[in-house]
C-alpha positions in Angstrom: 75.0 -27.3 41.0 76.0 -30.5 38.3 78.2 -32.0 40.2 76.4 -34.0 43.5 78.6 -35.2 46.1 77.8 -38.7 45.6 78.9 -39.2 42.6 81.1 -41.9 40.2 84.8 -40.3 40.6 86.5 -43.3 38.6 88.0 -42.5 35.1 85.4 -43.2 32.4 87.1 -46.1 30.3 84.4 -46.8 28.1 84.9 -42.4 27.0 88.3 -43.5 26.5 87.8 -46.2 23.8 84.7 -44.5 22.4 87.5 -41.7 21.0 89.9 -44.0 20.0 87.8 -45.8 17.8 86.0 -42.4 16.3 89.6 -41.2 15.8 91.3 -44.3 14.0 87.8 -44.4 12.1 88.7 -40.5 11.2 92.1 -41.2 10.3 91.0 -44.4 7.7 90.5 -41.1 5.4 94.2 -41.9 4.5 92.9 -45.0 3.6 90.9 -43.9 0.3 88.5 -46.2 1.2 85.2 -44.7 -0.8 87.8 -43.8 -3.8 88.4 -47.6 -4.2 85.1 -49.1 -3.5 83.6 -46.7 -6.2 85.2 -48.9 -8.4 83.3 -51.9 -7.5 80.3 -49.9 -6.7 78.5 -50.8 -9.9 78.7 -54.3 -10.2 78.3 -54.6 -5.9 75.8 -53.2 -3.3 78.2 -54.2 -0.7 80.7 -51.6 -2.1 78.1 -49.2 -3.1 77.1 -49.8 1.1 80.6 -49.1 1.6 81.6 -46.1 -0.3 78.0 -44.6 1.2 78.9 -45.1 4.8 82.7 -44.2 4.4 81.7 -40.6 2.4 79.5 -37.5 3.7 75.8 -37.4 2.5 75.8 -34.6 -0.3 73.5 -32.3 1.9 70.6 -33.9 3.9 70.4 -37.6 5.5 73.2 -39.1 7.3 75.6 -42.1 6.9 78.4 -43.6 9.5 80.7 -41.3 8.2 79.0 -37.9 9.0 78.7 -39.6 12.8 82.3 -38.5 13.2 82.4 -35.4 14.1 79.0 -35.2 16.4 80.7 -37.9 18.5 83.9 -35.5 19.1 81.4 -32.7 20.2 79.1 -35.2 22.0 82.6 -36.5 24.2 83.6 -33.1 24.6 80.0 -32.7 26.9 81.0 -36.4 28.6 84.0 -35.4 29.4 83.3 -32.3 31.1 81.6 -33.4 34.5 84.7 -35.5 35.3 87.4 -32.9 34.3 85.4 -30.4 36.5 85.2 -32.7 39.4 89.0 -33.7 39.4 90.5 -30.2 39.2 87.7 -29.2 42.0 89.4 -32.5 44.2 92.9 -31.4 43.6 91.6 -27.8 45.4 92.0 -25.4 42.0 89.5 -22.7 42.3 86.7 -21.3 40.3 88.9 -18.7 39.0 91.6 -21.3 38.1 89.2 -23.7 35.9 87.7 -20.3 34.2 91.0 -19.3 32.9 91.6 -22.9 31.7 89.1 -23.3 29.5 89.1 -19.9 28.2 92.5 -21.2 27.3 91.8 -24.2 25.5 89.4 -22.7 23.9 91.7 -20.3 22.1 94.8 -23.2 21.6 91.8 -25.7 19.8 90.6 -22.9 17.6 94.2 -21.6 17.1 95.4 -25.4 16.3 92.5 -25.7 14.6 93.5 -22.6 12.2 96.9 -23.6 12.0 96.1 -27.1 10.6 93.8 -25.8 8.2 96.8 -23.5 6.8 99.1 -25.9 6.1 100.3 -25.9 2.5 98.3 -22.7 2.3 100.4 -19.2 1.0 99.7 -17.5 4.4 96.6 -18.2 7.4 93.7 -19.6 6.5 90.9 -18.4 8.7 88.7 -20.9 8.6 86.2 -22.3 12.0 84.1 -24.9 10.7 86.1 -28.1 11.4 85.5 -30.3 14.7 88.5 -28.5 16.4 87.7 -24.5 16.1 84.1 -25.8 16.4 84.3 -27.4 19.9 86.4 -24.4 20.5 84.2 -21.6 20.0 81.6 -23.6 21.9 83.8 -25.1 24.7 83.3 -21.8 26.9 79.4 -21.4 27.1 79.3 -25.7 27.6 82.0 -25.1 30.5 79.5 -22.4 32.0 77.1 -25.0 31.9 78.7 -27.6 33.1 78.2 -26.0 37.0 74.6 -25.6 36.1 71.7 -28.7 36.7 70.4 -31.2 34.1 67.2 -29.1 33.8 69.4 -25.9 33.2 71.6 -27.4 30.9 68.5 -29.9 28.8 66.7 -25.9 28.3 69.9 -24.6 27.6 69.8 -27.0 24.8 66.0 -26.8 24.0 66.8 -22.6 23.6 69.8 -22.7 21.4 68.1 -25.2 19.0 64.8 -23.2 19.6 66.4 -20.0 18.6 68.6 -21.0 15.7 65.2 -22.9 13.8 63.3 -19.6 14.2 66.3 -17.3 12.6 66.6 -19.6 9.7 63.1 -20.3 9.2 62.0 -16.3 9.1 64.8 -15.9 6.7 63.4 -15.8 2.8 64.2 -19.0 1.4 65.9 -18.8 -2.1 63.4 -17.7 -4.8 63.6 -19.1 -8.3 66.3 -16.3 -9.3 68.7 -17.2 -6.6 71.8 -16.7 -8.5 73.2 -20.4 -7.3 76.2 -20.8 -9.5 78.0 -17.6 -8.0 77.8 -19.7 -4.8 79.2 -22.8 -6.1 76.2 -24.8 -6.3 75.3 -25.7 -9.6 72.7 -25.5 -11.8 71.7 -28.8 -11.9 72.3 -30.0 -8.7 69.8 -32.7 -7.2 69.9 -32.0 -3.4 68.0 -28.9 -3.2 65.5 -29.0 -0.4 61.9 -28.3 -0.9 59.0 -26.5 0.7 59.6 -25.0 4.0 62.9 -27.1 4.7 64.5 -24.6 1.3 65.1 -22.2 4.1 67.9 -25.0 5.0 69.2 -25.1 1.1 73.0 -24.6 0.8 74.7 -21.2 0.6 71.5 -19.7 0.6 71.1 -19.4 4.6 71.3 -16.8 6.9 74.4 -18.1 8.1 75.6 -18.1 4.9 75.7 -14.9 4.6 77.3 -13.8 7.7 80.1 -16.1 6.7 80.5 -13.8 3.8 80.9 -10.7 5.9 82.6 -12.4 9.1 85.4 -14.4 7.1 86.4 -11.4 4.8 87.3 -9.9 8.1 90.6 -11.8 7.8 93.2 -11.1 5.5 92.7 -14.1 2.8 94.4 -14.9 -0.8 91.5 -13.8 -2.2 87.6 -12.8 -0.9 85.4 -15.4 0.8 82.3 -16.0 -1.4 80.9 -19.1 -0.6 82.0 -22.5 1.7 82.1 -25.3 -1.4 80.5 -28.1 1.1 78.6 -25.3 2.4 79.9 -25.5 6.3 79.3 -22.5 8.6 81.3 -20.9 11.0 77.6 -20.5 13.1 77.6 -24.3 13.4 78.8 -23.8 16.6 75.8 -22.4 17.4 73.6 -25.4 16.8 76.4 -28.1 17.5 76.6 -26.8 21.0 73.2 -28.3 22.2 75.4 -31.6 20.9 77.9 -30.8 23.4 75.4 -30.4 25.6 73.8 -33.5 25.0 76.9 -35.0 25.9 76.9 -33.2 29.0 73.6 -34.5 30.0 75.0 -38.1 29.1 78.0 -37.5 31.5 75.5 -36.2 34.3 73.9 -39.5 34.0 76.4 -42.0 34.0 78.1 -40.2 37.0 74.6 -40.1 38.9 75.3 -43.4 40.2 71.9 -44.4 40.0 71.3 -47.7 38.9 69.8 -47.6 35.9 72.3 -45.4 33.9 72.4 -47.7 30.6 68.7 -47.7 30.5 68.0 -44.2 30.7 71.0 -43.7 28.0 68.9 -46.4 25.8 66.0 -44.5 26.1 67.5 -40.6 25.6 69.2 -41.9 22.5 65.8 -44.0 21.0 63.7 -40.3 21.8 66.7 -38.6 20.1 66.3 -40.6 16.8 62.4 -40.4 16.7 62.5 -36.8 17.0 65.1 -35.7 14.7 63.8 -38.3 12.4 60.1 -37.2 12.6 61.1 -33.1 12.2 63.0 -34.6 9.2 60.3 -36.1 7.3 57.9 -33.5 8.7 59.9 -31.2 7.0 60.3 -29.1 9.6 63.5 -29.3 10.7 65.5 -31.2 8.0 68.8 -33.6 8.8 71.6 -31.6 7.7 75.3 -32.4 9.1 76.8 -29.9 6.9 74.5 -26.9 8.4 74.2 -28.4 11.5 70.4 -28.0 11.2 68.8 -28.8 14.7 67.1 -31.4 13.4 70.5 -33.2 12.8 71.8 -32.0 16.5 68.6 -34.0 17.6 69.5 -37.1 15.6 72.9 -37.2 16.0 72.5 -36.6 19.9 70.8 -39.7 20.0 72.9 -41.8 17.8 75.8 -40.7 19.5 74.3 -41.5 23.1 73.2 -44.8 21.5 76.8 -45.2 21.0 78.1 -44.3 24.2 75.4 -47.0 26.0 76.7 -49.4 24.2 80.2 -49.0 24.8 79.8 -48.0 28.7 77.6 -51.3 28.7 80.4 -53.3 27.6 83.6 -51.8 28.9 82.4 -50.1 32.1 79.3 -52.3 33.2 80.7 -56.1 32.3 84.4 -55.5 31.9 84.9 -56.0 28.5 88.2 -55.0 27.9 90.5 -57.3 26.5 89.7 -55.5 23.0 89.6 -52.3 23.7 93.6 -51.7 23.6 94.2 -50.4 20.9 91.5 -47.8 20.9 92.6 -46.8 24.5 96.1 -46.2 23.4 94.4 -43.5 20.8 91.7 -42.8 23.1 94.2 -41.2 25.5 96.1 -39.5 22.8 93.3 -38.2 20.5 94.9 -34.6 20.0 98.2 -36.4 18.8 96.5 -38.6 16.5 95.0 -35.9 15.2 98.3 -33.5 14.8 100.0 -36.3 13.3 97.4 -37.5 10.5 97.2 -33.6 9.6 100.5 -33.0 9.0 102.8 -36.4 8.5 100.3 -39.0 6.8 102.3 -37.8 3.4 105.6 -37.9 4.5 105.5 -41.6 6.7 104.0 -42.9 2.8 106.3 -41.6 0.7 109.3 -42.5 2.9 108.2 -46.1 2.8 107.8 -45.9 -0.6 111.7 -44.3 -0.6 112.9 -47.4 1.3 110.4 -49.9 0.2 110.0 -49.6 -3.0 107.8 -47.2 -5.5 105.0 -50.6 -5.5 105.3 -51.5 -2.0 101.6 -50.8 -1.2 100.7 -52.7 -5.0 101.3 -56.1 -3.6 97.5 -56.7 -3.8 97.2 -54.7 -7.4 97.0 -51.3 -8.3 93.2 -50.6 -7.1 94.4 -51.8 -3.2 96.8 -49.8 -2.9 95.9 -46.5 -1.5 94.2 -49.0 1.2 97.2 -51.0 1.7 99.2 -47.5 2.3 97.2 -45.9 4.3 96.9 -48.7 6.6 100.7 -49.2 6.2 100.8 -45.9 7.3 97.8 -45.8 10.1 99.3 -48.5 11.8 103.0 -46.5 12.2 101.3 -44.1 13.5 99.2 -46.0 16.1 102.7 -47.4 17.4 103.9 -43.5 17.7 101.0 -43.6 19.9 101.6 -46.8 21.6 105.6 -45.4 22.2 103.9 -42.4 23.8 100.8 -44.8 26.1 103.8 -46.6 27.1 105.9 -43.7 28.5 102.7 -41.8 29.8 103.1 -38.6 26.9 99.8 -37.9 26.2 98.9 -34.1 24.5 96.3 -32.5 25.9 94.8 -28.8 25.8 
């Protein structure tokens, strides 16, 4: 069993403001920021630094940015231990929490779907964004979560195990691969070489079940390729980061003394390795795939992360700045909703009542900053209207 007696029962504040900030980070898309430093990128390595980390990698590597949505998968595994332990105090049975999660797992893929559509003729059946992702995987994690660490670390070690060895027995692209009817051009610089080509883009095995699995639905017209070359099977992969967060969870409600430095170390031995089967070539860094290589890395930036933050918020009491990521921290789902489907219409009603150059006060290239922090910040106190009245949306 995962769960021993004597165990840390107290909420996890540090989990908390970990998601608020990765959520407000998220929603700073509205903020255009790589658009506008691209035009000082030229003439300024600090913009070129900044449009880098605010902008996914083309294909393999990593920036801050690609960190996103490993952290929402990596909290999902934190969270679990906890959420287990607190429906198992209030007396619900086995039976109960099974039926639970089978449910949110359907309503995050379903929302997941149903943001996707909008502004789309009819449903567009699409699983490869952090909500239908963490869906699909949530009910095999939630098995797990009743299991020990040594289950659940060779869960992990299997599913990255077993999803290396199907891509690298299947053929890597020859030099005919026809990669302009899969969207990749002709002259694109990112192709990976040598052994790691069985990771290229569109050209995978899980590529190709995309192309029979999402023609299943009724679409606007057929599936033929994914233009940033996500998979619906990076579930598969970006479950062991789930897991990984489970492990993290396991530790930090050990109660043994040393939680932060065991974190520490987890995270340093997650970089190495992912790092090392990068540059080996053996297991390239690729968010976009979910290559395990990446789950490696990205486990261990994320627990990194989470150290860090339980260091300062749980461990010394750090607090005082933390506000305004709790208040989205305890509200992610809503923050999420409401970026999705209202970030137009808060912009152009200021802009209604405002003025058409409200957001131009600090010139024309500012402005898509200036409104989407205009219009982050009404959307944090939406938040802060709900903290205050205890609303928070969860599934």
């Amino acid at each position: 069993m995962g769960l021993p007696n004597n165990t840390v029962s107290t909420r996890l504040q540090s989990l908390d403001v970990y998601r608020g900030a990765t959520m407000l980070f998220m929603a700073s898309e509205i903020m255009r920021i790589p658009r506008v430093a691209h035009q000082w990128g030229a003439e300024s390595g600090f913009w070129r630094f900044i449009e880098f980390q605010t902008s996914h990698v083309a294909w393999s590597g990593w920036s801050v940015w690609d960190m996103i949505q490993p952290s929402f998968m990596f909290m999902a595994g934190v969270a679990l231990p906890w959420s287990i332990a607190s429906r198992l105090g209030r007396g619900d049975r086995p039976m109960q929490l099974w039926l639970h999660a089978l449910w949110r797992s359907f309503l995050l893929v379903a929302l997941g779907i149903f943001l996707r559509s909008t502004g789309k003729q009819q449903t567009y059946f699409t699983f490869e964004d952090v909500l239908t992702q963490i869906g699909l995987g949530y009910p095999f994690l939630f098995a797990l979560g009743f299991a020990s660490m040594r289950v659940q670390a060779m869960a992990a070690g299997a599913v990255l195990l077993g999803y290396w060895a199907w891509f690298a027995v299947f053929p890597a692209p020859g030099a005919d691969y026809p990669w302009t009817a899969v969207g990749v051009p002709a002259d694109w610089p990112h192709h990976l070489q040598g052994f790691a080509s069985h990771w290229d883009k569109n050209s995978n095995p899980a590529h190709f079940f995309d192309v029979w699995f999402l023609n299943l639905f009724p679409r606007e017209k057929p599936f033929l390729f994914n233009g940033g070359g996500y998979l619906t099977l990076n579930f598969v992969p970006s479950l062991a980061t789930m897991i990984f967060g489970l492990l993290a969870g396991g530790v930090l409600r050990s109660g043994v003394p040393d939680r932060v430095r065991r974190l520490v170390m987890y995270g340093m031995a997650g970089l190495v390795l992912g790092w090392g089967l990068d540059t080996l070539g053996i297991a390239p860094m690729v968010k976009r795939i979910w290559t395990p290589g990446w789950a490696i890395f990205a486990g261990g930036f994320t627990t990194l992360v989470l150290a860090g933050v339980y260091w300062m918020v749980d461990v010394q009491g750090w607090r005082k700045w933390t506000f305004p990521f709790h208040v989205v921290g305890m509200n992610s789902i809503a923050m999420y909703v409401l970026v999705h489907l209202i970030d137009g219409f808060l912009a152009e009603s200021l802009k209604i009542h405002l003025g058409r150059a409200v957001f131009e006060f600090f010139g024309t290239a500012l402005a898509p900053v200036v409104q989407g922090a205009a219009v982050l910040t009404l959307l944090w106190m939406m938040l802060l209207w709900m903290y205050r009245r205890k609303i928070f949306l969860r599934i």
